[in-house]
DRENSE-560898 format. One record per residue (C-alpha): residue in one letter; residue number from 1; x, y, z. Coordinates in steps of 0.2 Angstrom, whole numbers. Layout:
BEGIN
+------+------+-------+-------+-------+
| resn | resi |    xx |    yy |    zz |
+------+------+-------+-------+-------+
|    a |  NUM |     X |     Y |     Z |
...
+------+------+-------+-------+-------+
//
This chain:
BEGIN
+------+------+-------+-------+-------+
| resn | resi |    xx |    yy |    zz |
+------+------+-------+-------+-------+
|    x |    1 |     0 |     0 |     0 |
|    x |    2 |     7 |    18 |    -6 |
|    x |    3 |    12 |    29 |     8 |
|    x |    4 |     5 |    46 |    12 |
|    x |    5 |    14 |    62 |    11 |
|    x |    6 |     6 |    78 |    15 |
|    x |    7 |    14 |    96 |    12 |
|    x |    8 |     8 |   110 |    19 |
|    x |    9 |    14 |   125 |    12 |
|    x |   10 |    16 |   126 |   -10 |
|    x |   11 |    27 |   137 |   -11 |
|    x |   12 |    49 |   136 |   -12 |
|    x |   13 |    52 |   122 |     3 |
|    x |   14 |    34 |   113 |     3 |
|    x |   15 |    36 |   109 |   -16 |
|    x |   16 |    56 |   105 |   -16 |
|    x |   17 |    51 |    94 |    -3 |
|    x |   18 |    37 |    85 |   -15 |
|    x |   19 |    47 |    85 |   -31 |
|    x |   20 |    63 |    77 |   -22 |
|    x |   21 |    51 |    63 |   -14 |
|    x |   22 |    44 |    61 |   -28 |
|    x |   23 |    60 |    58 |   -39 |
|    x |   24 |    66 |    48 |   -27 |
|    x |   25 |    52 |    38 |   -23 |
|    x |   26 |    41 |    28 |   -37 |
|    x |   27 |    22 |    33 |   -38 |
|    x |   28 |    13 |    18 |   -35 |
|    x |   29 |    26 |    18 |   -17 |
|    x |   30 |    20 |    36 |   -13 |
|    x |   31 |     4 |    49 |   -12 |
|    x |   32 |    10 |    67 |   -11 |
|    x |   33 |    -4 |    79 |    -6 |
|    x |   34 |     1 |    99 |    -4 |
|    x |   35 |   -12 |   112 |     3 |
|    x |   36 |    -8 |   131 |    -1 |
|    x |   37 |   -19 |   142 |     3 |
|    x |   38 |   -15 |   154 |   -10 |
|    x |   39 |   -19 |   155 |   -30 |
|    x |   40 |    -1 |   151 |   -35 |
|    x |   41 |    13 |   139 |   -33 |
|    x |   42 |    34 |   140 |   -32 |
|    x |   43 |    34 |   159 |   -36 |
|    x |   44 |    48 |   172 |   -32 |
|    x |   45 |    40 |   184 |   -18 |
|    x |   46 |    59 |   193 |   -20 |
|    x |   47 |    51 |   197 |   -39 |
|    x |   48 |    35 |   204 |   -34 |
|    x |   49 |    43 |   224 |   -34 |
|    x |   50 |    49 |   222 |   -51 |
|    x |   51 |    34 |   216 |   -56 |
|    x |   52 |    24 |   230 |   -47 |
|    x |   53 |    37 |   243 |   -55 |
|    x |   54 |    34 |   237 |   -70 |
|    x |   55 |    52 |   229 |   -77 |
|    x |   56 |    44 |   215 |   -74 |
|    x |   57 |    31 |   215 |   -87 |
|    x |   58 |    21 |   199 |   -83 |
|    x |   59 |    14 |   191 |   -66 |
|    x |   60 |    17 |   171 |   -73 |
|    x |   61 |    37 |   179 |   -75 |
|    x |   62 |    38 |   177 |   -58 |
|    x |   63 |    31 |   157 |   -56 |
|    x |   64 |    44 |   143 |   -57 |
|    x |   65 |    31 |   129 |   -57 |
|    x |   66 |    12 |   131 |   -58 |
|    x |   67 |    -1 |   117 |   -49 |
|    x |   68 |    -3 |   109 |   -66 |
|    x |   69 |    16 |   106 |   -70 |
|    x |   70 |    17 |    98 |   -53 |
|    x |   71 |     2 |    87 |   -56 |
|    x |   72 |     5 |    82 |   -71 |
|    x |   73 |    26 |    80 |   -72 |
|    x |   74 |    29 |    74 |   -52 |
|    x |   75 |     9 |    66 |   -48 |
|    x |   76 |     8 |    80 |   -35 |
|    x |   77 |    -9 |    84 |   -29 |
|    x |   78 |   -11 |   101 |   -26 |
|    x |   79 |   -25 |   108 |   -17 |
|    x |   80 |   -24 |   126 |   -20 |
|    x |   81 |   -34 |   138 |   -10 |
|    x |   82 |   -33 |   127 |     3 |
|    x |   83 |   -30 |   132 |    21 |
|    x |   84 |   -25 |   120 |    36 |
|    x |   85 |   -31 |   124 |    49 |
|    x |   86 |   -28 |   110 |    63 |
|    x |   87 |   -13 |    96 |    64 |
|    x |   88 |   -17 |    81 |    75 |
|    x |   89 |     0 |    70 |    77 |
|    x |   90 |    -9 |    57 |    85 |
|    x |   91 |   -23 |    52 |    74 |
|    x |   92 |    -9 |    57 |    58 |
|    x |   93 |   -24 |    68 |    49 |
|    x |   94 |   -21 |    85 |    43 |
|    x |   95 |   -40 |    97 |    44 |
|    x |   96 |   -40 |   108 |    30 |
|    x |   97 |   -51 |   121 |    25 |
|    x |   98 |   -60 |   125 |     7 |
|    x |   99 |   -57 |   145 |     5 |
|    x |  100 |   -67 |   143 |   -10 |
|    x |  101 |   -80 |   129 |    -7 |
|    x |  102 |   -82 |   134 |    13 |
|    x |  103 |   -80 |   115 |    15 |
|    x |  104 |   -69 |   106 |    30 |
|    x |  105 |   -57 |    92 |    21 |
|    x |  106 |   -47 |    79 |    34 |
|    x |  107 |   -34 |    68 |    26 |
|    x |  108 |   -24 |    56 |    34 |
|    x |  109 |    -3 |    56 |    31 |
|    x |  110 |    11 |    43 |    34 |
|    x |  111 |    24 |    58 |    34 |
|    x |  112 |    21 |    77 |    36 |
|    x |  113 |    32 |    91 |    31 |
|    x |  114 |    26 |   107 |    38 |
|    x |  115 |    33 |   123 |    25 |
|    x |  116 |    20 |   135 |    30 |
|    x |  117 |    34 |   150 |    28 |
|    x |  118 |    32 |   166 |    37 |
|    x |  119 |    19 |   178 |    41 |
|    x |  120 |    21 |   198 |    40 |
|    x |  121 |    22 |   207 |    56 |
|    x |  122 |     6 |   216 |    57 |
|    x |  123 |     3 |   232 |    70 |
|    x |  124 |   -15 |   233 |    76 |
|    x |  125 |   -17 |   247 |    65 |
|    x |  126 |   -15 |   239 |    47 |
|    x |  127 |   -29 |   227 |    53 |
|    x |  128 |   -41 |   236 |    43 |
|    x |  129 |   -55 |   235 |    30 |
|    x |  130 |   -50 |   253 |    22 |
|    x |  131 |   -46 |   250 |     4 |
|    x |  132 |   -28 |   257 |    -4 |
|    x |  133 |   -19 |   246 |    13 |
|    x |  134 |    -8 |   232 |     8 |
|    x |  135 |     5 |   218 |    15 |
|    x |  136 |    17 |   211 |     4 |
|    x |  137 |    21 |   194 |     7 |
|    x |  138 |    15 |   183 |    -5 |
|    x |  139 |     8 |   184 |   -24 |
|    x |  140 |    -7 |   185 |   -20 |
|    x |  141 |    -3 |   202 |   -10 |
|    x |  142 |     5 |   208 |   -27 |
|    x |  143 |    -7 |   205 |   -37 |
|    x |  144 |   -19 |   214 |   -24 |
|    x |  145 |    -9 |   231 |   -26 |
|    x |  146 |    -5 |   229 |   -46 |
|    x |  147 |   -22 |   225 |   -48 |
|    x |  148 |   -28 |   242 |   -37 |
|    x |  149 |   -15 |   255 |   -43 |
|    x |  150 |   -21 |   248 |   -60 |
|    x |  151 |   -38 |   254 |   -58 |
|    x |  152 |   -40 |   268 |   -46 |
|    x |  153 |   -41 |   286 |   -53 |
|    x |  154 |   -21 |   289 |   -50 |
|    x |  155 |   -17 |   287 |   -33 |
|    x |  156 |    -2 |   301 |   -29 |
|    x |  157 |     4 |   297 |   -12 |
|    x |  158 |    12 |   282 |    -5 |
|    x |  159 |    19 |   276 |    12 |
|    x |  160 |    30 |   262 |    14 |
|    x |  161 |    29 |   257 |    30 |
|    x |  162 |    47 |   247 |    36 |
|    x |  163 |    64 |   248 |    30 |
|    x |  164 |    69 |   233 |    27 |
|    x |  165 |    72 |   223 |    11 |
|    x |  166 |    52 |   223 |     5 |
|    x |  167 |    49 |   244 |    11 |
|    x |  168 |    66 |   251 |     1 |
|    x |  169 |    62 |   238 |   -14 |
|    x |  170 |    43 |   244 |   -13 |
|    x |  171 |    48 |   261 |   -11 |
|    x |  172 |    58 |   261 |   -30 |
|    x |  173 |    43 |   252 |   -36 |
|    x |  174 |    32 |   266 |   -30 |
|    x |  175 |    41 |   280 |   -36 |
|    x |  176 |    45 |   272 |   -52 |
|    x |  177 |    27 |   273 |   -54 |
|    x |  178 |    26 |   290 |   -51 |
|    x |  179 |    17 |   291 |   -35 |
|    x |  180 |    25 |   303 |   -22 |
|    x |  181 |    34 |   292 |    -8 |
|    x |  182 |    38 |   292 |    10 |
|    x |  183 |    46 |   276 |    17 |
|    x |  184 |    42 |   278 |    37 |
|    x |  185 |    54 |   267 |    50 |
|    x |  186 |    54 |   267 |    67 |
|    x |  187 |    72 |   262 |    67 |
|    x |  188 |    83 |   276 |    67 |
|    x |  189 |    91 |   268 |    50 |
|    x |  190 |    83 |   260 |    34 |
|    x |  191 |    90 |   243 |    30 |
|    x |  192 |    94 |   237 |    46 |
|    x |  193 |   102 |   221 |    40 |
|    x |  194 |   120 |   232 |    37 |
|    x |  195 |   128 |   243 |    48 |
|    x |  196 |   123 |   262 |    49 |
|    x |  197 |   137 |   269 |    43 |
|    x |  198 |   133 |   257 |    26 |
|    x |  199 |   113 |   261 |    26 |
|    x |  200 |   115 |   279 |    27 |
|    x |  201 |   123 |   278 |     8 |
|    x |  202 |   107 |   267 |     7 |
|    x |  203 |    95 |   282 |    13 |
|    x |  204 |   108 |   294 |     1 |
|    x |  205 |   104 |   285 |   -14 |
|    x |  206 |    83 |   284 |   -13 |
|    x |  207 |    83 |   303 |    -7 |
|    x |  208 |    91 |   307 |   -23 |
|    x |  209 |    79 |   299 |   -35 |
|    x |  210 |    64 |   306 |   -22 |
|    x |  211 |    61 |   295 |    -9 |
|    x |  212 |    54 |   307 |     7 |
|    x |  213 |    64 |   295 |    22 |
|    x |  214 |    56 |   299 |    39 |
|    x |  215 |    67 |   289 |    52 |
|    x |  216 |    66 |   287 |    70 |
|    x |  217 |    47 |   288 |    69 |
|    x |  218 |    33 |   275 |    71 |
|    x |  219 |    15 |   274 |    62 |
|    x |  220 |     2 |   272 |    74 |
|    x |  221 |   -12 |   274 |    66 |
|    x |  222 |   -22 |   279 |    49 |
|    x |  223 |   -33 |   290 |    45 |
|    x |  224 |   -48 |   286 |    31 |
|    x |  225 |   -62 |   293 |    23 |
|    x |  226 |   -77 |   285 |    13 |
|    x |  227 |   -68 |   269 |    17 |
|    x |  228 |   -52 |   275 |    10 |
|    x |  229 |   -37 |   278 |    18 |
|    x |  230 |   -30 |   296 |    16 |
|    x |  231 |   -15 |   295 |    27 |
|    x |  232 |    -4 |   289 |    40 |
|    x |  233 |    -4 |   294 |    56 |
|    x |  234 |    13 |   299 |    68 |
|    x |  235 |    18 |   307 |    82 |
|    x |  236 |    28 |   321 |    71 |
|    x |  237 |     7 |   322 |    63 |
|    x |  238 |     0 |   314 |    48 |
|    x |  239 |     7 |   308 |    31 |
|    x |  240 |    -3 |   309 |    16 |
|    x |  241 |    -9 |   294 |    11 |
|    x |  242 |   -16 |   287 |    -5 |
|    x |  243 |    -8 |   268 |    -3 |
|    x |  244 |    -2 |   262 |    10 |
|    x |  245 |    12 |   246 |    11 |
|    x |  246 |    16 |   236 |    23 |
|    x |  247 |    34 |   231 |    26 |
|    x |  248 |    37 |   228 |    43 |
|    x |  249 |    47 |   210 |    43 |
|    x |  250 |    39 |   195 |    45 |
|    x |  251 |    39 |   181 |    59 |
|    x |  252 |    38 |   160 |    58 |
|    x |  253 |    20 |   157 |    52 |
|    x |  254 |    21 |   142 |    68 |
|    x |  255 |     5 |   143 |    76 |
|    x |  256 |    -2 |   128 |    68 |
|    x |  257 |    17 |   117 |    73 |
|    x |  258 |    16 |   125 |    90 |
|    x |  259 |    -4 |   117 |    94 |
|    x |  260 |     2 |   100 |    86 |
|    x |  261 |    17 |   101 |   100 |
|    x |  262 |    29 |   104 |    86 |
|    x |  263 |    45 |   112 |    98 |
|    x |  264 |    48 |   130 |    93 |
|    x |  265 |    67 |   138 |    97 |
|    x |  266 |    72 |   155 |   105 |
|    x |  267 |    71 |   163 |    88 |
|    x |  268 |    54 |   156 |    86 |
|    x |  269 |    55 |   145 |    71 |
|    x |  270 |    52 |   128 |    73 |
|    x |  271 |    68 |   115 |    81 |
|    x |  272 |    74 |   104 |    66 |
|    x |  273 |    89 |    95 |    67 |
|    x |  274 |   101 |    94 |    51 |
|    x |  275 |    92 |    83 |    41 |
|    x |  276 |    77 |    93 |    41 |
|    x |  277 |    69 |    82 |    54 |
|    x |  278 |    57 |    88 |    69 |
|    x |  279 |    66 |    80 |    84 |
|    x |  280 |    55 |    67 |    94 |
|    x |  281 |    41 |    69 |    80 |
|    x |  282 |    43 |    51 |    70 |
|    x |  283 |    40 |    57 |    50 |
|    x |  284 |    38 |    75 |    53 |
|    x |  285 |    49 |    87 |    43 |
|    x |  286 |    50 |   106 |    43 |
|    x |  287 |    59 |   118 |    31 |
|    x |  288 |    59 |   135 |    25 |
|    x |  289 |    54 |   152 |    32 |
|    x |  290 |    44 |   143 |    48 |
|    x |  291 |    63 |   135 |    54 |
|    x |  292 |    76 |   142 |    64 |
|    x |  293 |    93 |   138 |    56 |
|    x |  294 |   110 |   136 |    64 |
|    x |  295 |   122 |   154 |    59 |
|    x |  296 |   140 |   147 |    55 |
|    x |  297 |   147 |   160 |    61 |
|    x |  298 |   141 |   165 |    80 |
|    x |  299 |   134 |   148 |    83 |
|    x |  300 |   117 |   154 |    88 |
|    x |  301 |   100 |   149 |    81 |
|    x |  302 |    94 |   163 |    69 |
|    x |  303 |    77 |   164 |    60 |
|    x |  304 |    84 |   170 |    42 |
|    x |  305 |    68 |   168 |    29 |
|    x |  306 |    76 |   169 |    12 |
|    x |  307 |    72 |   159 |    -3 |
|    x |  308 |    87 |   151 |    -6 |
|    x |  309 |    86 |   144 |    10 |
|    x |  310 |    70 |   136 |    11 |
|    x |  311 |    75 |   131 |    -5 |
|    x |  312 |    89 |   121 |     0 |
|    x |  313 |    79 |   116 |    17 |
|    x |  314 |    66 |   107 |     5 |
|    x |  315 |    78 |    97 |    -5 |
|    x |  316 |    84 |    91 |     9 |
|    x |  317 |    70 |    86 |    16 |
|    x |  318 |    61 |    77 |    -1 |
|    x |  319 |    77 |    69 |     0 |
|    x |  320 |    78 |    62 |    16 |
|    x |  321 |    60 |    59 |    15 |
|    x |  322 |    62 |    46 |    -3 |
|    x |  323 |    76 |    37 |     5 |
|    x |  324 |    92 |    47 |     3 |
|    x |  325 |   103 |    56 |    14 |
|    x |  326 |   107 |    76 |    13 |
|    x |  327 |   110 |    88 |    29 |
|    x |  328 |   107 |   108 |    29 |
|    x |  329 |   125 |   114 |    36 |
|    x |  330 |   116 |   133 |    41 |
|    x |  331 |   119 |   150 |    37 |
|    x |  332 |   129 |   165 |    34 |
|    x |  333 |   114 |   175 |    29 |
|    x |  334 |   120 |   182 |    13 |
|    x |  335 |   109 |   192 |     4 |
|    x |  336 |   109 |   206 |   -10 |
|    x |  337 |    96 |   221 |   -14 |
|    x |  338 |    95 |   233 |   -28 |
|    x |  339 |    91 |   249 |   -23 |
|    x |  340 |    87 |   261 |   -35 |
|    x |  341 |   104 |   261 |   -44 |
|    x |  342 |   114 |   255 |   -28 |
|    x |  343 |   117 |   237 |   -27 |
|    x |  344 |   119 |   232 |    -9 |
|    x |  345 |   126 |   216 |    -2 |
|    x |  346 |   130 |   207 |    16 |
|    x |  347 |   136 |   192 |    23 |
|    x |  348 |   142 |   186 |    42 |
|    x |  349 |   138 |   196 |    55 |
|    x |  350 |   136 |   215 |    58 |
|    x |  351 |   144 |   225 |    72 |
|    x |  352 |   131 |   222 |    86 |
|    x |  353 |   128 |   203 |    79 |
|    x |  354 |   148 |   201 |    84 |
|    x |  355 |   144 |   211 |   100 |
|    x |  356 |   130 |   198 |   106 |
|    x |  357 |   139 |   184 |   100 |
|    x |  358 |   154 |   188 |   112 |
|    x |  359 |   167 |   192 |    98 |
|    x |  360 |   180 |   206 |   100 |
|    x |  361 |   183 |   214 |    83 |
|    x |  362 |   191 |   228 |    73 |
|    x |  363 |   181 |   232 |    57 |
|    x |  364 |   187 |   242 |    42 |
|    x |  365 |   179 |   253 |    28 |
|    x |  366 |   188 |   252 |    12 |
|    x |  367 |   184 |   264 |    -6 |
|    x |  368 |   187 |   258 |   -22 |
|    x |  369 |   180 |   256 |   -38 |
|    x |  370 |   172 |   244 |   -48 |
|    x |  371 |   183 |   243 |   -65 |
|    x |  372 |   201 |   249 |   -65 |
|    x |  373 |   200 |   267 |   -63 |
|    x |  374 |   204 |   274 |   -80 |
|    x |  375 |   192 |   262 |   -88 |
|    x |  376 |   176 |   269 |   -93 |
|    x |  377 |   161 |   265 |   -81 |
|    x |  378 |   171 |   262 |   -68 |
|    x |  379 |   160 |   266 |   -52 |
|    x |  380 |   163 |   271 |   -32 |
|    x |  381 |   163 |   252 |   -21 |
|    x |  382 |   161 |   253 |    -4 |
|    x |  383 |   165 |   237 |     7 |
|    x |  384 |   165 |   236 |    27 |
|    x |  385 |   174 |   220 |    33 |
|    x |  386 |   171 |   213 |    51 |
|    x |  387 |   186 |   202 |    57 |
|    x |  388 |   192 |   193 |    73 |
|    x |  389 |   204 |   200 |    85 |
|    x |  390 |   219 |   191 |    88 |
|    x |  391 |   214 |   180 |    75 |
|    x |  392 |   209 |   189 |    60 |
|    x |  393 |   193 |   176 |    54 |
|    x |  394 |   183 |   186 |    45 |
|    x |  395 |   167 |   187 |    55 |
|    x |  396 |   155 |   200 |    42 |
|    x |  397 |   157 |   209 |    26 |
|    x |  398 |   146 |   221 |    18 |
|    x |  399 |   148 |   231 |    -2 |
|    x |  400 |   138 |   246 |    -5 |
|    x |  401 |   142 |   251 |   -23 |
|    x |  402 |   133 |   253 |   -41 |
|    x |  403 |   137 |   242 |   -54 |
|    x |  404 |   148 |   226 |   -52 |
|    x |  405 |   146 |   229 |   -33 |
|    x |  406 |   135 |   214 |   -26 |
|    x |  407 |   139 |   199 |   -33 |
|    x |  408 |   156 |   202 |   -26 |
|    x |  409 |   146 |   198 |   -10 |
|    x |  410 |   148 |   180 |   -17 |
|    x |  411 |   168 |   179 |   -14 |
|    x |  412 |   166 |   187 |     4 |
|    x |  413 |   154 |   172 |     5 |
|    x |  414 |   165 |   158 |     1 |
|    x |  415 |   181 |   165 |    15 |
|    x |  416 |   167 |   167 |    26 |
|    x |  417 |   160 |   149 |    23 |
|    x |  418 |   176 |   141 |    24 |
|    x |  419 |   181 |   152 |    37 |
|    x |  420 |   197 |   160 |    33 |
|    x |  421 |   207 |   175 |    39 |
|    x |  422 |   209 |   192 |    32 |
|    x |  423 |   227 |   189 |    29 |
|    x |  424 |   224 |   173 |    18 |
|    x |  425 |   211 |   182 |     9 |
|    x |  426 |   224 |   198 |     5 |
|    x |  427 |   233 |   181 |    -7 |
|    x |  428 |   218 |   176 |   -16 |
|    x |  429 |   219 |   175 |   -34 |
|    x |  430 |   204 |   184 |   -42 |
|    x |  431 |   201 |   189 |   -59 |
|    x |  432 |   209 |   202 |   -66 |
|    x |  433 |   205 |   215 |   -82 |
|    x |  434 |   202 |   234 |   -84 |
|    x |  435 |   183 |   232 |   -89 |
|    x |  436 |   179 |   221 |   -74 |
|    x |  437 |   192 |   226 |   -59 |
|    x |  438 |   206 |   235 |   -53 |
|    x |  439 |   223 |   225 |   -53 |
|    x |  440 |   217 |   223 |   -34 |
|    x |  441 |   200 |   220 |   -30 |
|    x |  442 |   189 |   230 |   -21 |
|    x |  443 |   188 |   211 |   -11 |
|    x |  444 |   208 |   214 |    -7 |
|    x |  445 |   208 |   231 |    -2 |
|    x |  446 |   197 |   229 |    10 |
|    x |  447 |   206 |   214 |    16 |
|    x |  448 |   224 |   223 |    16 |
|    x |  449 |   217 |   237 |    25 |
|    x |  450 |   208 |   225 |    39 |
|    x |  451 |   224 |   217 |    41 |
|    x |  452 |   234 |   232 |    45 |
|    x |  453 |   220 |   237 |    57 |
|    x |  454 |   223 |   221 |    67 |
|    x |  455 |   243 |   223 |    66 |
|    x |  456 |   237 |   241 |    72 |
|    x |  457 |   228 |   234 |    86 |
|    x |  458 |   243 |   221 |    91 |
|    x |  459 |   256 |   232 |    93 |
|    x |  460 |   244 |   243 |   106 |
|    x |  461 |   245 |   228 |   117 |
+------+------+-------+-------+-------+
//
């Protein structure tokens, strides 16, 4: 008799999970139900901005895999629209409910992987039924807000609401759309995931292309008329208003793990151990944005919800699940943003993630340029490097820059990773041409000049 898997969750880790089983696993040996409560399948949520600003030019760019590729290709039942809504470990049923047919659906499972993401943080204020006020966290929430600044009579104003990755991406979006834009964050920096010093050339470059940024200051309300909202409302008084988004983070979407007894961790995503497993639960599996992850560097438990992560988490997980064996090593949190023409990357840990994690540290903020200096194009680089005293592991980097900045995040990665010192990194042997870099690397700079900070800092003692 063909065992049961149930997957709840359809987007990047619940259906890596399936499609791995599934290769893995022959169909008359295994029965793969997924519930999403949404319209869509393994979509990129990172795409929605571009999508909204219109580079992007179509909402299917964004989907990797629709229900019917996975029903049809990997014998995937997908039940979209479908939200579950009760796990009972005991009896091994999952109770689902019919957002479209109002209907309760019970299925039984022989194994369970639970991929129900994140959900966005949502102040007591955004819960309203004043049109024009959107979360973006999901396709669905795009489509929501294309969808409305589509067909109102031209909408003028926009607050963002958050700093983070969604708020400054959102913000572009906006203003790219010619509405008038005001990102709002109660922080007294956008982009908390670098250092200030690095986030204030963040806040330089969407102020120069018209981004209104109001820092240190917290929504607390909004104001509406005719079921409308009109504005925002602060201590400093009230921001016009037309639309409103929401980008205040998210949280591990575990309150459905945490009633079955799944165990939940400090940061609040659910306990896995590394093959994606739920310790003491027999045949349950978590993975994605609900999961806390190990960070390589400081040794802590982290939440970090990024895409490539659940997928990865997923994988391993469908593999495990059909009979292989993989393990999920953790994280460095590397990421990379575009903002406006500024292309921001980070790996490791900032300055207060090496503080709470107990490090002493000298960090170092090096300028150079993108190509070799008398090549046309060749653009102002930025890059903060975080290393161990005494030892000189690199502990964080971060690269501010326009173009060819990023992806140089990548190399920074790979020392971090395989946790090298500053000094090593000053010999590696990276590419070299006038179109693409100086004879040394903005990456070597940086490196040279964190070494000398930590011979700097011997010699004191």
């Amino acid at each position: 008799m063909a065992q049961r898997l149930i997957v709840v969750g359809g987007d990047a880790a619940g259906m890596a999970a399936a499609s791995q089983a599934r290769r893995r696993r022959g169909r008359a040996d295994l029965e793969i139900v997924a519930f999403e409560r949404g319209h869509f399948t393994s979509y990129s949520a990172c795409g929605i901005p571009y999508w909204i600003s219109g580079v992007v030019p179509g909402r299917d760019q964004l989907i990797a895999r629709d229900p019917a590729t996975f029903r049809e290709s990997f014998d995937v039942d997908v039940r979209l629209r479908h939200e579950v809504t009760g796990i009972d470990l005991d009896r091994r049923e999952v109770v689902a409910r019919d957002l479209d047919g109002d209907r309760e659906v019970r299925e039984g499972f022989d194994t369970l992987v639970y991929a129900a993401g994140a959900v966005p943080v949502t102040p007591s204020f955004a819960r309203t039924d004043a049109m024009g006020v959107f979360g973006m966290q999901t396709l669905d929430d795009g489509e929501a807000l294309r969808d409305w600044l589509e067909s109102e009579p031209r909408p003028r104003h926009a607050v963002v609401v958050g700093g983070g990755y969604i708020g400054v991406e959102m913000a572009e979006a906006l203003i790219q759309r010619g509405l008038v834009v005001t990102l709002v964050e109660r922080a007294d920096q956008p982009m908390s995931t670098v250092d200030a010093d690095m986030a204030e050339l963040v806040a330089e470059a969407m102020r120069g292309v018209g981004i209104t940024i109001r820092t240190g200051l917290a929504v607390t309300g909004l104001q509406e008329r005719d079921g409308r909202v009109t504005a925002v409302v602060t201590a400093e008084g009230p921001i016009p208003a037309d639309v409103v988004v929401l980008g205040l983070g998210v949280r591990p979407n575990t309150a459905l793990a945490e009633a079955a007894g799944l165990p939940l961790g400090p940061t609040g995503g659910i306990r896995v151990d590394r093959r994606m497993r739920v310790p003491g639960m027999p045949d349950v599996w978590a993975a994605g944005d609900c999961v806390e992850s190990l960070h390589r560097v400081s040794g802590m438990p982290v939440h970090v919800p990024l895409g490539t992560h659940a997928n990865k988490q997923g994988r391993i997980a469908g593999i495990n699940i059909g009979g292989g064996y993989a393990t999920f090593p953790g994280v460095i949190g590397t990421a990379v943003t575009k903002v406006c023409d500024l292309e921001v990357g980070r790996t490791g840990l900032r300055e207060r993630d090496a503080t709470a994690a107990g490090f002493e540290f000298v960090s170092v903020v090096a300028e150079s340029t993108s190509r070799a200096g008398y090549y046309p194009g060749a653009r102002p680089m930025t890059v903060k490097l975080i290393a161990e005293r005494t030892s000189g592991r690199l502990l964080g980097a971060q690269i501010v820059g326009r173009s060819e900045a990023a992806k140089r995040i990548d190399t920074l990665a790979v020392a971090l990773w395989n946790g090298m010192t500053v000094d090593e990194m000053t010999a590696l042997d990276l590419g070299y041409a006038p179109p693409y870099a100086p004879v040394w690397d903005p990456v070597l700079v940086a490196a040279r000049k964190a070494v000398d900070a930590l011979s700097a800092t011997t010699n004191r003692r």
